[in-house]
N, C-alpha and C positions, 0 to 999 in steps of 0.2 A: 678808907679801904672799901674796893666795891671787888664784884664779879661777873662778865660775863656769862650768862648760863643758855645749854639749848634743853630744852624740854617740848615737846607736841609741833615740833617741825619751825620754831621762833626761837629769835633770841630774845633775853631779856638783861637788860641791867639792873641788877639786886644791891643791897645795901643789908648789913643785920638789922634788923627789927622790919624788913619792908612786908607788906601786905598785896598778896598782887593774884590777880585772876589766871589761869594760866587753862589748857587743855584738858579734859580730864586724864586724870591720874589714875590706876585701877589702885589703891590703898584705901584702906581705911580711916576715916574722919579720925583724928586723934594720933596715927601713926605718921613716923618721921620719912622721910625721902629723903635719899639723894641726886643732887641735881648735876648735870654732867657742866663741868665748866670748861669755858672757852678763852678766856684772860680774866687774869687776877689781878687786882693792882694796889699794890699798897705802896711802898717806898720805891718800889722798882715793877716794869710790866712783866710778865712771866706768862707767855704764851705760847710755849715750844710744848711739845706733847710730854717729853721727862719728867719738865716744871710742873707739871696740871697735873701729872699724877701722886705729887705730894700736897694736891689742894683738894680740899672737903667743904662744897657747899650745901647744907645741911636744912631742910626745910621742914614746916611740923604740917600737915594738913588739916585747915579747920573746917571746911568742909563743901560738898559736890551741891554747886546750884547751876543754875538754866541761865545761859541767855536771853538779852532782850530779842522780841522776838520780829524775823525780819521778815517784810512783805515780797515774794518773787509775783512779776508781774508778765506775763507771757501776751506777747499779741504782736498778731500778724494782719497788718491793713488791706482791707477789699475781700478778706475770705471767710470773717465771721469767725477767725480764732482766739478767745481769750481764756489764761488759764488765772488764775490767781492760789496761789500759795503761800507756805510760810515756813517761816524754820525758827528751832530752837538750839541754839550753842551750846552741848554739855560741857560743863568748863569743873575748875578746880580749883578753889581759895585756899591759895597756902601763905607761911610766914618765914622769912626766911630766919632761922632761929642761931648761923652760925655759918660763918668764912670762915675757915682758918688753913693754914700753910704749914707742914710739918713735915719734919726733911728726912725723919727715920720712923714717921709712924706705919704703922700695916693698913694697908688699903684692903677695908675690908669689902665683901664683895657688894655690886651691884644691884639695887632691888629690881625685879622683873620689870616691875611696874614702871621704871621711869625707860624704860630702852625695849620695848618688845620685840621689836625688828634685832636688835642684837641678841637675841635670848633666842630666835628662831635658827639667825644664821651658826650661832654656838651649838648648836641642836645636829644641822646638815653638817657641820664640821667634823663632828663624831661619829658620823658614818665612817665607815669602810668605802672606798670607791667600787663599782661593781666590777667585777672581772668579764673579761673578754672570751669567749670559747676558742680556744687554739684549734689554728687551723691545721686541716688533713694536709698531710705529706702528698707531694705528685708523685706518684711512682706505682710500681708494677705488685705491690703487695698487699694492698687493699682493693683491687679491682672487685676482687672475687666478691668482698661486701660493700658493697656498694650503696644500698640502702640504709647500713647502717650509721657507714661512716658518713653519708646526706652527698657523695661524690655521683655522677650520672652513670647509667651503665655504658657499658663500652660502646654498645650499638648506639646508645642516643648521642657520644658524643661527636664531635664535628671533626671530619677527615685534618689528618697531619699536613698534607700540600694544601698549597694552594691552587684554583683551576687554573688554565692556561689564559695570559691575556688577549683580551680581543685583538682583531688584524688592526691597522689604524683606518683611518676613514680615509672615504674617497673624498677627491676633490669637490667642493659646493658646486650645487648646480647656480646657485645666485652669480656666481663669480662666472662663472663662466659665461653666464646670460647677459652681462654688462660687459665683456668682453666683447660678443659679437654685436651689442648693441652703437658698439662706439666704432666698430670698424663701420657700420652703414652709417652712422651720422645722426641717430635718433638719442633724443636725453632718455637718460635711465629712471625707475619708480622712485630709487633711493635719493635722489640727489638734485 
């Protein structure tokens, strides 16, 4: 019987009694976690979201150590740039202390600590969405407030018609210039 689990953006494959380093965890050395699972598999696989919500994989945290620590090496040839760096991985040794599959137990809730990005969007969820300010009526019975209702006053706003459209254009003068040029016999700029 084993369980896929995701925990710090990885998956992992666990067993009961396994020992394994994982992301840090914001919990306390000595306090249990639960881990979010992704397939369970004992006599049969059980990976459909219904399934997984009657599976509990149960881990104990023994406690927050450092990674090994890695060398970042920066350089750029011909310019004189070299950076040299390092990093340390804060991670989290836990044990996984319990699989188990239970088809009427109460799923109890969540701890913060293994889903923070879900404990955030649960947060914006329970908002209220903002409202919208309704907008002013068009019509002839707020003119008079005008500044109140944030409407323009009468004078700023823009005449009811529209102007008269321009006449159309005269004939091109180009058209007419290559006209008289082909009656004498001379080639035109365009062509």
């Amino acid at each position: 019987m084993y369980a896929i689990v995701k925990t710090g953006g990885k998956q992992y494959r666990v067993e009961r009694g396994q020992r394994l380093l994982v992301e840090r965890l914001a919990a306390e050395a000595g306090s249990d976690v639960r881990l979010e699972p992704i397939l369970y598999r004992s006599d049969e696989a059980v990976f459909d979201k219904a399934g997984l919500e009657s599976v509990q994989v149960t881990a104990k945290v023994l406690a927050h150590v450092r990674g090994e620590k890695l060398r970042v090496f920066k350089f750029k040839p011909k310019r004189g740039y070299k950076r040299r760096t390092g990093h340390r991985q804060d991670l989290t040794q836990i044990e996984v202390t319990e699989i188990a599959q239970g088809g009427a137990k109460a799923k109890p809730a969540r701890a913060a600590s293994t889903d923070p990005a879900g404990a955030r969007q649960a947060s914006k969820a329970a908002k209220p969405p903002a409202k919208k300010p309704a907008a002013a009526k068009a019509g002839g019975a707020n003119q008079g407030a005008g500044k109140v209702s944030g409407e323009k006053p009468a004078a700023a706003q823009p005449p009811a018609s529209k102007p008269a459209a321009k006449p159309p254009a005269k004939a091109k003068p180009a058209k007419a210039k290559a006209q008289s040029q082909k009656a004498k016999g001379e080639p035109s700029d365009g062509s």
